[in-house]
N, CA, C and O of each residue as an XYZ file, in Angstrom:
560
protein
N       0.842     -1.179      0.000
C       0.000      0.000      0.000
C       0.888      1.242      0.000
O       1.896      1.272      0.705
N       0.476      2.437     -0.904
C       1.223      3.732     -1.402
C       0.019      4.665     -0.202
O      -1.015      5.208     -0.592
N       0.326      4.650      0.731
C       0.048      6.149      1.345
C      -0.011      8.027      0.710
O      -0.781      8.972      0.882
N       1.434      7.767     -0.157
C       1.370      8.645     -0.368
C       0.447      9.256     -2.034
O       0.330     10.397     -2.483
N      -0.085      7.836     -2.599
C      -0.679      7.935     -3.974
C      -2.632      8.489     -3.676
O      -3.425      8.953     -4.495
N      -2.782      8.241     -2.508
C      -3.950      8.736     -1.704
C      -4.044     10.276     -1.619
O      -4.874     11.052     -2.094
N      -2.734     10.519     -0.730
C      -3.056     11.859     -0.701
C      -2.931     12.534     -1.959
O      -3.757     13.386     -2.285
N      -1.613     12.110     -2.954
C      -2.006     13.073     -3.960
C      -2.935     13.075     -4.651
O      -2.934     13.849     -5.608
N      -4.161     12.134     -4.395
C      -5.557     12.382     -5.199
C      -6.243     12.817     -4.843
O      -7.305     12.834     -5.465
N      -6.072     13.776     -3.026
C      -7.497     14.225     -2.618
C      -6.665     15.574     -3.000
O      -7.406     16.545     -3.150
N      -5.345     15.821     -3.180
C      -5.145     16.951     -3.297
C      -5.474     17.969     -4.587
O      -5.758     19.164     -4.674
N      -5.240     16.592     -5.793
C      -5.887     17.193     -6.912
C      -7.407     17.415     -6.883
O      -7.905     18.247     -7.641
N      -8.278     16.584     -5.897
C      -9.314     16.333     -6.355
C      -9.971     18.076     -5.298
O     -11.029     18.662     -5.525
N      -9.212     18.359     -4.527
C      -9.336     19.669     -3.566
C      -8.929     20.660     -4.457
O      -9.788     21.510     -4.689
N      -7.671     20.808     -5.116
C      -7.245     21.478     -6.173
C      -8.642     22.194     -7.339
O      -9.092     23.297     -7.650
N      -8.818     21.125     -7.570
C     -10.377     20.921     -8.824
C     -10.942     21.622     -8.070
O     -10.857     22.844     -8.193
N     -11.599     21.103     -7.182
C     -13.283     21.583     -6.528
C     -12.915     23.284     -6.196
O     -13.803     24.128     -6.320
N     -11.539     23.654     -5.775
C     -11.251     25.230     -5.556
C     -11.439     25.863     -6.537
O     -12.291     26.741     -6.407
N     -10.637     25.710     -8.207
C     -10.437     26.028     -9.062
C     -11.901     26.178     -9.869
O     -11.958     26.965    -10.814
N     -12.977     25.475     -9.511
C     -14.015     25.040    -10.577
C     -14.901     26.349     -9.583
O     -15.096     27.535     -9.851
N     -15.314     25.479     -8.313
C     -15.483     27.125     -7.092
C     -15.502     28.363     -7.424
O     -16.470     29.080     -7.678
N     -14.025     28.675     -7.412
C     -13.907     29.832     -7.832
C     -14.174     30.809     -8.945
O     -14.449     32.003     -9.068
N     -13.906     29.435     -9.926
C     -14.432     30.201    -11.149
C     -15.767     30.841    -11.285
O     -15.975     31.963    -11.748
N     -16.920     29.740    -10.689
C     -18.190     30.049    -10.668
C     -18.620     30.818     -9.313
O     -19.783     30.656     -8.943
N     -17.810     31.603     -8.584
C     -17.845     32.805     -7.551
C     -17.731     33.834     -8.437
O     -18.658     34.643     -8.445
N     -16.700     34.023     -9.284
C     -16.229     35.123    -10.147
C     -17.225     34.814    -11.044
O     -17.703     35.946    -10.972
N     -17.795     34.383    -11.657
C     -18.609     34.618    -12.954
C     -19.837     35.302    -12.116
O     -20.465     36.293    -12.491
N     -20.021     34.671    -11.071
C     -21.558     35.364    -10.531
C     -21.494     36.823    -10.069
O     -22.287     37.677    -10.466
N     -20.180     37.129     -8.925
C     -19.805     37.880     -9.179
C     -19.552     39.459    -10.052
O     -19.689     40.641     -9.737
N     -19.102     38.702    -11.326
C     -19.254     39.287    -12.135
C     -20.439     39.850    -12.606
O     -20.733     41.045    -12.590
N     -21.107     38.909    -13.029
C     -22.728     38.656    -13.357
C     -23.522     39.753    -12.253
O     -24.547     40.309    -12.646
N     -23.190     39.928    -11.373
C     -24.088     40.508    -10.206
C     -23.361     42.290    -10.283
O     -24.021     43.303    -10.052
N     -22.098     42.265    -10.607
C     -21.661     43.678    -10.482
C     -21.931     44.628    -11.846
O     -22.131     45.840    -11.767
N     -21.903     43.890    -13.086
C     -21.935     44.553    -14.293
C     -23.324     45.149    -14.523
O     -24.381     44.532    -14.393
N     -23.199     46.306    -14.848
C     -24.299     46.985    -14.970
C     -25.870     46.640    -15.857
O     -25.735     45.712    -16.655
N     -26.774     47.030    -15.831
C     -27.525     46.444    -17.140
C     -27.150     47.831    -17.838
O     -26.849     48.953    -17.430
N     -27.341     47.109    -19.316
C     -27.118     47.590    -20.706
C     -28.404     48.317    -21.210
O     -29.191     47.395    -21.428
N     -28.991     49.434    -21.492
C     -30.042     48.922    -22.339
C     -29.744     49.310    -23.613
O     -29.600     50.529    -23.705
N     -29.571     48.570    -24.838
C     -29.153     48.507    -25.805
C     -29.903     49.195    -27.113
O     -29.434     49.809    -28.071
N     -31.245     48.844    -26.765
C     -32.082     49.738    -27.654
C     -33.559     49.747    -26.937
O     -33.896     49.075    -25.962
N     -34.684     51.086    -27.990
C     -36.277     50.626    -27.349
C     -36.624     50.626    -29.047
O     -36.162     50.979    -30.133
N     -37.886     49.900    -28.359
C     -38.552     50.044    -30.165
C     -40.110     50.180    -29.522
O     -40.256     49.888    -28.336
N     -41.185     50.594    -30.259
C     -42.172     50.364    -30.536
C     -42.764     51.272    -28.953
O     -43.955     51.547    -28.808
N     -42.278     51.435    -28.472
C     -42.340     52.620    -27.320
C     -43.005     51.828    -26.360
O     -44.073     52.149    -25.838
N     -42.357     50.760    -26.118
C     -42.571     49.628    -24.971
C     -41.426     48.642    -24.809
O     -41.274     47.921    -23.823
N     -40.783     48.675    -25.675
C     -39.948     47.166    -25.476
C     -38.048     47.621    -25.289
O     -37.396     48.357    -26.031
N     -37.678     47.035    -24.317
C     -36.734     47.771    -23.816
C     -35.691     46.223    -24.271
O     -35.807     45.199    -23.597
N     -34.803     46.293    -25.382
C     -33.490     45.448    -25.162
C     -32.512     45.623    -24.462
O     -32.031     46.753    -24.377
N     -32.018     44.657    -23.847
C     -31.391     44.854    -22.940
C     -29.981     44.028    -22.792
O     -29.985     42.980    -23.438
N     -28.803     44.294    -22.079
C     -27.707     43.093    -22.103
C     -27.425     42.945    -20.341
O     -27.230     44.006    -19.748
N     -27.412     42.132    -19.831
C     -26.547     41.829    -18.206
C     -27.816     42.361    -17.391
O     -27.775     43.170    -16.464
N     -29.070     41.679    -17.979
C     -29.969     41.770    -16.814
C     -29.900     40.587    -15.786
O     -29.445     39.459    -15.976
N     -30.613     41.256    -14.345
C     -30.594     40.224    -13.226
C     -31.298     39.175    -13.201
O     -32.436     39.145    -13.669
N     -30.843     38.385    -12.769
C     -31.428     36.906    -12.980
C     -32.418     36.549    -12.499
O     -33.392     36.099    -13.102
N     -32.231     36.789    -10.721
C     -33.339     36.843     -9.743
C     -34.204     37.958    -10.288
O     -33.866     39.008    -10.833
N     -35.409     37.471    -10.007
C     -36.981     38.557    -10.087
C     -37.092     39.336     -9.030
O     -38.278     39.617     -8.862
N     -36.349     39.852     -8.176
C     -36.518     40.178     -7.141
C     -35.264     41.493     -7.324
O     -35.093     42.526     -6.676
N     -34.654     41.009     -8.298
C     -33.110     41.781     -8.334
C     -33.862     42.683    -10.057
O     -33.467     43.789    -10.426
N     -34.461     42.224    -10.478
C     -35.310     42.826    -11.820
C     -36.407     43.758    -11.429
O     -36.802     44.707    -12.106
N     -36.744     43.479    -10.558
C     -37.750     44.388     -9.860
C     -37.616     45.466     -9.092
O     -38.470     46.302     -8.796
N     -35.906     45.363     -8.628
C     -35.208     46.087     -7.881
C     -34.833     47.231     -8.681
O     -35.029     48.431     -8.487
N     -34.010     46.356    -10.011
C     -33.482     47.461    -11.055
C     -34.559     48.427    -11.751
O     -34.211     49.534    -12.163
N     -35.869     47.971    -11.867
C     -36.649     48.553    -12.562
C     -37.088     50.111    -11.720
O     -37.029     51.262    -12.152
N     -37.613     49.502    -10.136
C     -38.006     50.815     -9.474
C     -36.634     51.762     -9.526
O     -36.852     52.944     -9.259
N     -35.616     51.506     -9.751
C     -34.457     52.371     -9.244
C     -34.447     52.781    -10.840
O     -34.606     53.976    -11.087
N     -34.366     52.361    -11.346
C     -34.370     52.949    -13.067
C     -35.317     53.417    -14.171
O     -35.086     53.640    -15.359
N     -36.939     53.547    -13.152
C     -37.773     53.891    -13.855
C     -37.846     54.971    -14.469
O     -38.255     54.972    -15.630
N     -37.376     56.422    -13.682
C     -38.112     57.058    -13.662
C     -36.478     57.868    -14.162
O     -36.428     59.075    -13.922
N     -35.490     57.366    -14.678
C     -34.890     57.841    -15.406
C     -34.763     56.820    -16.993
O     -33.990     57.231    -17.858
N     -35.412     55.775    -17.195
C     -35.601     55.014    -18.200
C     -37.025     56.546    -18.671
O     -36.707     57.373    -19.526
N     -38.056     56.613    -18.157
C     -38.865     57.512    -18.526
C     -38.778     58.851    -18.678
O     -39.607     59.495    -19.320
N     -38.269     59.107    -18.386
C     -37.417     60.547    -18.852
C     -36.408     60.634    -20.266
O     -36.437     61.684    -20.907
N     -35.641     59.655    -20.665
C     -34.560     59.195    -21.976
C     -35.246     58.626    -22.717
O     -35.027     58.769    -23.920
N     -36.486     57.645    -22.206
C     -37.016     56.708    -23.371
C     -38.713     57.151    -23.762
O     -39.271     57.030    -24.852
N     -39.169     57.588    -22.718
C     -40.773     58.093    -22.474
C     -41.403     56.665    -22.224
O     -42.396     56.379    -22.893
N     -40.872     55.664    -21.240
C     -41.173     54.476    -21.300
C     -41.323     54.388    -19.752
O     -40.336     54.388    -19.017
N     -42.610     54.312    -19.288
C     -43.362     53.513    -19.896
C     -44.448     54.723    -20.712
O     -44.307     55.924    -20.484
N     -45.293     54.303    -21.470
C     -46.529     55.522    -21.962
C     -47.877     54.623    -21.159
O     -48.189     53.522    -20.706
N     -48.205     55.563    -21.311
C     -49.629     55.114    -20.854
C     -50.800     55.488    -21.951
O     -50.861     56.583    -22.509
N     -51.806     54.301    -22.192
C     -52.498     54.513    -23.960
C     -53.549     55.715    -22.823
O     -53.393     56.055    -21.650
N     -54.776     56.134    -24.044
C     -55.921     56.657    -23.457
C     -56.305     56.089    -22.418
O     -56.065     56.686    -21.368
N     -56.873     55.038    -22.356
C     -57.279     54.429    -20.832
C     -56.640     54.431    -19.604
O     -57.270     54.299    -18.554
N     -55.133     54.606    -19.665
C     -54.201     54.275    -18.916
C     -53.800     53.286    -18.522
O     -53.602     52.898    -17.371
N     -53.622     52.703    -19.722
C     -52.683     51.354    -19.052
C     -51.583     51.570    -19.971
O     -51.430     52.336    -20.922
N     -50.824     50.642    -19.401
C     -49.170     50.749    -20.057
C     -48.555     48.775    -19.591
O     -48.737     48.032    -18.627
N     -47.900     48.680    -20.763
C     -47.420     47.525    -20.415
C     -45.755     47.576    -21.046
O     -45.574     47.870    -22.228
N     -44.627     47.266    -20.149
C     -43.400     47.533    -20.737
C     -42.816     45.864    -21.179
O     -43.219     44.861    -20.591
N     -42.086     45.842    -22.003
C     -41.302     44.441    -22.683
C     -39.729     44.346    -22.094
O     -39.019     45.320    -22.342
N     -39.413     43.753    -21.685
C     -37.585     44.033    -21.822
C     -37.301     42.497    -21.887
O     -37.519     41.614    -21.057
N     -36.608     42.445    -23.447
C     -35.974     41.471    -23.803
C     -34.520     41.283    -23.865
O     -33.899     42.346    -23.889
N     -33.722     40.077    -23.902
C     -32.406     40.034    -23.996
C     -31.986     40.483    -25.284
O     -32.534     39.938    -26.242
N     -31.110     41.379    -25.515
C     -30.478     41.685    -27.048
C     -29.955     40.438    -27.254
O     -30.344     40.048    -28.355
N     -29.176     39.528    -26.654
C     -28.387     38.534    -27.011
C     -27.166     38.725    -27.983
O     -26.261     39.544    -27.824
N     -27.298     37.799    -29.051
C     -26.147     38.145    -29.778
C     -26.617     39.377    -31.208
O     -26.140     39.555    -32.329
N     -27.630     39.947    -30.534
C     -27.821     41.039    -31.912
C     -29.142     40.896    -32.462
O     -30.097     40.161    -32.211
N     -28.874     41.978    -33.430
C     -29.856     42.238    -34.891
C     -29.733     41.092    -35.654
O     -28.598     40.722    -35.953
N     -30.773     40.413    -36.054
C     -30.540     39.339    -37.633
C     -31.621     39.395    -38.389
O     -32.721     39.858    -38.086
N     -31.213     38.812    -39.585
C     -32.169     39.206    -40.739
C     -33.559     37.907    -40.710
O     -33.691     36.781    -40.228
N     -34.187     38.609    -41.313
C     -35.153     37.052    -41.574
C     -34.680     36.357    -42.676
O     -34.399     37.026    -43.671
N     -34.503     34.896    -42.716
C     -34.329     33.833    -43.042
C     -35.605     33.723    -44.473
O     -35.355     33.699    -45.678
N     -36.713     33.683    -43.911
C     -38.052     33.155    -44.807
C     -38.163     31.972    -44.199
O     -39.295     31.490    -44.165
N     -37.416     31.465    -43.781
C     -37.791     29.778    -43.063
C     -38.898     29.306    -41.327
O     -39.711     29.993    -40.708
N     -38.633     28.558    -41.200
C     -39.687     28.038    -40.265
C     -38.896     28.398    -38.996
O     -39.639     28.723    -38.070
N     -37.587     28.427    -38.713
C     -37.052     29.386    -38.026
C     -37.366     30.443    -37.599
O     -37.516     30.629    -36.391
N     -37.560     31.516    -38.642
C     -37.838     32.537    -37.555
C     -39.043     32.601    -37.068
O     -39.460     33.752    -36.936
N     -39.841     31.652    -36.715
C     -40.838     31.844    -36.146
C     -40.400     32.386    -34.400
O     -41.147     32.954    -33.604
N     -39.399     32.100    -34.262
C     -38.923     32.077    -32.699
C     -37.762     33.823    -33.120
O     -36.655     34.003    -32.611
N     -38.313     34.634    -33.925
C     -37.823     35.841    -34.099
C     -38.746     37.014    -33.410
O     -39.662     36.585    -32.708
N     -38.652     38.087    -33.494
C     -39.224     39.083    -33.125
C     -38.540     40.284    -33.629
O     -37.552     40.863    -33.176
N     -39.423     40.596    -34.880
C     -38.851     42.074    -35.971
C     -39.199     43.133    -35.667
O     -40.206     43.118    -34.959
N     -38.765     44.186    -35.913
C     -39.400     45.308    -35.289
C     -39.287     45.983    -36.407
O     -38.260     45.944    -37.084
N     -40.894     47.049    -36.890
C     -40.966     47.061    -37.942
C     -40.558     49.111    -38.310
O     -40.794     49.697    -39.367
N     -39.971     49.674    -37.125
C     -39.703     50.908    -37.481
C     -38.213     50.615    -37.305
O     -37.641     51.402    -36.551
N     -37.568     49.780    -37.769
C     -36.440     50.043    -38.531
C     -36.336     49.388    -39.674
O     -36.869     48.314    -39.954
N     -35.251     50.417    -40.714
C     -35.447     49.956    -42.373
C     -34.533     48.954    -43.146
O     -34.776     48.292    -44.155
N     -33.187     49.056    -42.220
C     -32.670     48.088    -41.951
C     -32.831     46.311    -42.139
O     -33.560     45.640    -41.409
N     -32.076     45.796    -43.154
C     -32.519     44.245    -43.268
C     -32.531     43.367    -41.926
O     -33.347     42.503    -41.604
N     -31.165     43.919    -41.084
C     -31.141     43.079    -40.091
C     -31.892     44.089    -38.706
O     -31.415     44.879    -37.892
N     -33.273     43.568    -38.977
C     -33.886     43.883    -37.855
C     -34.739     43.223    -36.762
O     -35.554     43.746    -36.001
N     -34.351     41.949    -36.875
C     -35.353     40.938    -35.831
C     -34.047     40.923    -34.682
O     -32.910     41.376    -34.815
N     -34.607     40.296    -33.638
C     -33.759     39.472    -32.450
C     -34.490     37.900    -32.130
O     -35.530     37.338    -32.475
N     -33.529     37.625    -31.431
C     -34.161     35.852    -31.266
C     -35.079     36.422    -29.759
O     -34.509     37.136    -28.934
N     -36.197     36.085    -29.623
C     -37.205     36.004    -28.703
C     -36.997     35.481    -27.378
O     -37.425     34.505    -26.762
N     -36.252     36.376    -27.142
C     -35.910     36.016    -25.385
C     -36.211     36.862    -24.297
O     -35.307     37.563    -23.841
N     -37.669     36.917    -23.671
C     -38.163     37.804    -22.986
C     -37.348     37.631    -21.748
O     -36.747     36.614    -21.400
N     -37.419     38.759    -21.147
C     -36.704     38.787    -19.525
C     -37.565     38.866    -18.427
O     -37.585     38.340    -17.315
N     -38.448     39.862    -19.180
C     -39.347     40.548    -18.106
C     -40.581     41.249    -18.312
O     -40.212     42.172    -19.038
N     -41.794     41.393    -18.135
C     -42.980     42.118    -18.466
C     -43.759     42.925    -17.332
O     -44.363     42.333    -16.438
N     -43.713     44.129    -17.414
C     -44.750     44.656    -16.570
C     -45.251     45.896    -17.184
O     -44.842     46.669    -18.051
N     -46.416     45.796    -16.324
C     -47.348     46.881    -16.430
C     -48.359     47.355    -15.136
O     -48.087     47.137    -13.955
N     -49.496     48.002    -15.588
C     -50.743     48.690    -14.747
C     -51.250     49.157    -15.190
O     -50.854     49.878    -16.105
N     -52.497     49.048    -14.818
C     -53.747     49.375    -15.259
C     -54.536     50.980    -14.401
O     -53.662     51.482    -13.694
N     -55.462     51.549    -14.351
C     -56.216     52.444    -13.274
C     -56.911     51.245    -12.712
O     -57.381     50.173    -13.093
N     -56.732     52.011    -11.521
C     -57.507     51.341    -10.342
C     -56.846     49.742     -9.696
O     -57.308     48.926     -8.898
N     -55.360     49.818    -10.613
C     -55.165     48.094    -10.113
C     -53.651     47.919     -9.539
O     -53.085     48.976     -9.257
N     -53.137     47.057     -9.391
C     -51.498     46.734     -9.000
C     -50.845     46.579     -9.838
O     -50.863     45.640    -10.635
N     -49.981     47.696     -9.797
C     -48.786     47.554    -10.668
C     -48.219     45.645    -10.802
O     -48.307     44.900     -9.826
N     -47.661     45.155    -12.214
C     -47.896     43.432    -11.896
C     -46.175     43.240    -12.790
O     -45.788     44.135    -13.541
N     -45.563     42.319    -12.610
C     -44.306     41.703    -12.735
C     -44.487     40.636    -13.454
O     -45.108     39.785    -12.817
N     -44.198     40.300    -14.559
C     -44.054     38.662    -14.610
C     -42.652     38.323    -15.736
O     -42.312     37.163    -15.967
């Protein structure tokens, strides 16, 4: 029996679990300090966005703290005649792309006040809210 072929496997195997650890401290980290982006609005509701929060609780956070200067730069949220308003904020992801014509982009979302070929994004909602008169402001 090698005594010493033991320890050097919990040491790599301690080595690993630090190294792998750490990495995924720093990415969250990261993830948690970088600002949100907002990258573009269209249609005077829908807010793209890059390095939004993950937790709903941390999205809900950013929103009250950024409303009311998102509405001032963007005029977002509006409110129609009746007064309701409903806002969009989707992930930009990796960009603008064109439509295909194929069965693909069904999972696109174009936006039609730009003239631009590449004007869809891939359909990755983050976040939706709105309010109505007379009701609770709602999150989903």
């Amino acid at each position: 029996m090698q005594p010493w072929r033991y320890q050097v496997g919990a040491v790599n195997k301690r080595l690993i679990t630090g190294i792998i650890t750490a990495t995924a401290c720093g990415y969250l980290l990261w993830h948690y300090l970088t600002p949100v982006e907002i990258v573009a609005v269209h249609d005077g509701n829908t807010l793209l966005v890059k390095h939004f929060p993950f937790f709903k609780s941390q999205q809900i956070a950013w929103w009250e703290s950024n409303k009311s200067l998102i509405k001032k730069k963007y005029g977002i949220p509006h409110k129609d005649r009746n007064g309701y308003y409903t806002v969009y904020i989707l992930d930009f992801g990796e960009g603008y792309r064109r439509e295909q014509g194929t069965d693909g982009d069904a999972n696109l979302l174009c936006f039609d006040d730009m003239t631009v070929m590449a004007r869809c994004i891939d359909k990755r909602p983050l976040m939706s809210l709105g309010s109505a008169p007379n009701a609770v402001m709602y999150y989903d």
